[in-house]
Structure formats: C-alpha cells, structure tokens
C-alpha positions, 0 to 999 in steps of 0.5 A, a space after each residue: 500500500 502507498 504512503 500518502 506522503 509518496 509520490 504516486 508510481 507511474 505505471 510501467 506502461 506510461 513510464 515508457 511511452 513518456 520514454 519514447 516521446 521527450 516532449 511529453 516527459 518534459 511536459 510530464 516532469 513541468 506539471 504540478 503534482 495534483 496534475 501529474 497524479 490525474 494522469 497517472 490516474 487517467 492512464 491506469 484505463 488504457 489497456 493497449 500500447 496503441 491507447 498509451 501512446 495516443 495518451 502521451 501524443 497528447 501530452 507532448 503537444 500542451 504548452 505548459 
C-alpha cells in the first residue's frame, strides 16, 4: 500500500511511452503534482500500447 506522503508510481506502461516521446516527459516532469497524479490516474484505463501512446501524443503537444 502507498504512503500518502509518496509520490504516486507511474505505471510501467506510461513510464515508457513518456520514454519514447521527450516532449511529453518534459511536459510530464513541468506539471504540478495534483496534475501529474490525474494522469497517472487517467492512464491506469488504457489497456493497449496503441491507447498509451495516443495518451502521451497528447501530452507532448500542451504548452505548459
């Protein structure tokens, strides 16, 4: 069980998707912690590479 005062972990699956795009793990690693939680929250729901990588697509085009 997680400790409320972790970091929640970043699912392996979006972990390397954020790897493969480095416009979305710099968009990732700027966002404030409530931001990144939803969506590590939100990527929990994908069940296949392709969904995933769509997901981190969109990341990579936000102006933050």
């Amino acid at each position: 069980m997680q400790d409320k005062n972790q970091r929640p972990e970043v699912p392996l699956g979006l972990g390397y998707a954020l790897a493969m795009n480095n416009k979305a793990l710099e968009n990732f690693a700027h966002m404030s912690s409530e931001h990144r939680r939803q969506v590590i929250e939100e990527s929990r729901a994908f069940t296949t590479k392709q969904e995933m990588r769509q997901f981190v697509d969109e990341l990579g085009k936000i102006e933050l």
